[in-house]
C-alpha positions in Angstrom: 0.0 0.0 0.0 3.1 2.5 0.1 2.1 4.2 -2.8 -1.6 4.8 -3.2 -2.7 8.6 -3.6 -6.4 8.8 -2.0 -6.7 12.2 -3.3 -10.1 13.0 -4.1 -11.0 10.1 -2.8 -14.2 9.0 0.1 -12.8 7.0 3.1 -15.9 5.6 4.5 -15.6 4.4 8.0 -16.0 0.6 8.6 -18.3 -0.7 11.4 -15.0 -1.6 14.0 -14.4 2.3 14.0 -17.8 2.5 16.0 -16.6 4.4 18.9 -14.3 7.0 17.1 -14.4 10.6 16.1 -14.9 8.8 12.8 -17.8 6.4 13.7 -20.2 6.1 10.8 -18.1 9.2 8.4 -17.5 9.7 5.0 -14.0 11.6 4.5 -13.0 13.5 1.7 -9.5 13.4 1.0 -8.2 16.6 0.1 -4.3 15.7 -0.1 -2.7 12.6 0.3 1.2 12.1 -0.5 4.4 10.7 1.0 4.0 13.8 4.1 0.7 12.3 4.9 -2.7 12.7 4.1 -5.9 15.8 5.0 -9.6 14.8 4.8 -13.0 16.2 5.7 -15.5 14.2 7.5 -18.8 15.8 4.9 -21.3 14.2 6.8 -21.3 15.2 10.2 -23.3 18.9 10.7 -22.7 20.8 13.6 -24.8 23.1 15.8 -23.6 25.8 14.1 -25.6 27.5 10.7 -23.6 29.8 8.5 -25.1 32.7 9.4 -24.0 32.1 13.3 -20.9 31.6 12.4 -20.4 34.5 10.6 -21.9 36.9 13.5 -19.0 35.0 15.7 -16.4 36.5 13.0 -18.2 40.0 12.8 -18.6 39.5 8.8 -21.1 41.6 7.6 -24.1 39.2 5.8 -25.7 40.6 2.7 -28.9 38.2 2.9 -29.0 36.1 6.4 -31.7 34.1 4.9 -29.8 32.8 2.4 -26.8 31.6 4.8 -28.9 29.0 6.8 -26.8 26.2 5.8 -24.8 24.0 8.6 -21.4 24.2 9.3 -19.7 20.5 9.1 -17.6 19.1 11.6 -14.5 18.4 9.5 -12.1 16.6 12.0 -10.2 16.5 15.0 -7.6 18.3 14.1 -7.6 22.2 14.5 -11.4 22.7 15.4 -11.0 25.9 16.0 -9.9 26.5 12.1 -12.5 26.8 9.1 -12.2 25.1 5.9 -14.2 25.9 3.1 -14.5 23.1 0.3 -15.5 24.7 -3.0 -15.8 24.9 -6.8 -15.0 26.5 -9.0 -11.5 27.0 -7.6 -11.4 31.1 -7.9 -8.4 33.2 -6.3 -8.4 33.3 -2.5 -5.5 34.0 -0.3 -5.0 30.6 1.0 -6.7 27.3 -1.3 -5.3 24.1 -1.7 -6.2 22.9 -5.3 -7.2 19.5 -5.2 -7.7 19.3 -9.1 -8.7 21.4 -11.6 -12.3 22.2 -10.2 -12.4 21.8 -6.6 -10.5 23.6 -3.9 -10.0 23.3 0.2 -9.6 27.2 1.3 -9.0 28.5 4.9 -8.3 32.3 4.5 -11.0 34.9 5.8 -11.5 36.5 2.2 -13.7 33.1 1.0 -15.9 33.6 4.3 -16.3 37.5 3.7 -17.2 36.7 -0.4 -19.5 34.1 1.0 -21.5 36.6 2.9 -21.5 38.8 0.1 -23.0 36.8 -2.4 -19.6 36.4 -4.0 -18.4 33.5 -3.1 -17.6 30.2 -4.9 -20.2 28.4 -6.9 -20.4 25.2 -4.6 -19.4 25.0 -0.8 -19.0 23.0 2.2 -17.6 24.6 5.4 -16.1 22.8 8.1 -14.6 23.4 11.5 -11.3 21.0 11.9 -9.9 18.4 9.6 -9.3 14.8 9.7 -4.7 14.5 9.0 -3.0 11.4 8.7 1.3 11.4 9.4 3.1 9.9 6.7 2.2 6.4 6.6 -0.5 6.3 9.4 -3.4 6.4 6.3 -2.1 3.5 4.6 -1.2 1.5 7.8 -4.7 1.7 9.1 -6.3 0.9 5.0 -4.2 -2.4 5.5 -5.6 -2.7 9.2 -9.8 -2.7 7.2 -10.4 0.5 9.1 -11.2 2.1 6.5 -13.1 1.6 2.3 -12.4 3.9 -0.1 -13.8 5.1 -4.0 -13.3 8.0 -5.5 -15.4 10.5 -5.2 -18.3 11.7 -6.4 -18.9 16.1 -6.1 -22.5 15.0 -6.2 -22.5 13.7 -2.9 -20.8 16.2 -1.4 -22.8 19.5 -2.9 -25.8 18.0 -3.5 -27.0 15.9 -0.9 -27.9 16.5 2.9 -25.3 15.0 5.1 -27.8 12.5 6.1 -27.6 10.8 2.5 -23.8 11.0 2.2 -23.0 7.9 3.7 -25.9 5.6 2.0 -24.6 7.3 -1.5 -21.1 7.0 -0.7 -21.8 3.4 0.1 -23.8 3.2 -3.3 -20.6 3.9 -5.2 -19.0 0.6 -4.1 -22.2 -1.3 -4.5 -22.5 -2.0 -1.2 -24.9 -1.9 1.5 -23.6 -0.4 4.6 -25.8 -2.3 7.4 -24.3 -5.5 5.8 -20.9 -4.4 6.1 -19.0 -6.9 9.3 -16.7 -6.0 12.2 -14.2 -9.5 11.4 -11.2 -8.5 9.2 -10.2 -11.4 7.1 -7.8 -12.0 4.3 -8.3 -14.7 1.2 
């Protein structure tokens, strides 16, 4: 497994992950190279809308109606740090570009376009991240912890979190509820 690239990839939490941060999750792998990999969990919603969080950071809201979306918990990493998933890609101060559509962001200018009716296309904003060290990702694929597909911007933009594990599941072919706890190998 030492050289897989899960970029753009879902990691979809197997049953023996049942008491974890990442119990029941579907990850989206942002970055994944020989350093390590970054994900966010896109199916966890917090008690947090977009317009609260926005009054938190003072930023101005051109239509509050229109910002009643919930804020994701990403990770555990940082969870005091916002992410903003996004396409199209644009020009922001601080975006990771995961390919040639989709971007992870964390500067302040995103959130401040975002309120302003000038922000990306598509979004997803999230509170912490899910990072692996180098090594750690592919050690615990090898241990079952984890299934992966590549992944699909439909479930992530278009669904409610509710959904995203059932279609994530979907794109395997496989039902989740018949999934086991044994790890075996043929």
């Amino acid at each position: 497994m030492e050289n897989i690239n899960l970029t753009h990839h879902f990691l979809i939490a197997m049953p023996a992950m049942e008491n974890s941060f990442f119990s029941k999750t579907v990850t989206y792998i942002c970055e994944h190279n020989e350093r390590g990999a970054l994900g966010l969990v896109i199916n966890r919603p917090m008690d947090l809308s977009l317009t609260n969080l926005f009054k938190q950071l003072s930023i101005e809201i051109k239509d509050p109606f229109q910002y009643e979306s919930i804020v994701h918990f990403g990770g555990p990493v940082q969870i005091d740090c916002g992410f903003v998933l996004h396409q199209p890609l644009g020009e922001w101060q601080s975006t990771l570009s995961i390919n040639e559509k989709l971007g992870l962001t964390t500067s302040l200018d995103i959130l401040k376009a975002i309120a302003s009716a000038e922000g990306p296309d598509q979004m997803l904003v999230a509170m912490g991240y899910a990072g692996w060290a180098a090594g750690q990702l592919e050690h615990e694929m090898a241990q079952n912890a984890w299934l992966s597909v590549p992944a699909s911007l439909n479930v992530i933009f278009d669904l409610p979190s509710e959904e995203r594990l059932t279609a994530a599941m979907k794109l395997i072919g496989i039902d989740y509820t018949r999934l086991s706890n044994d790890v075996g190998h043929a």
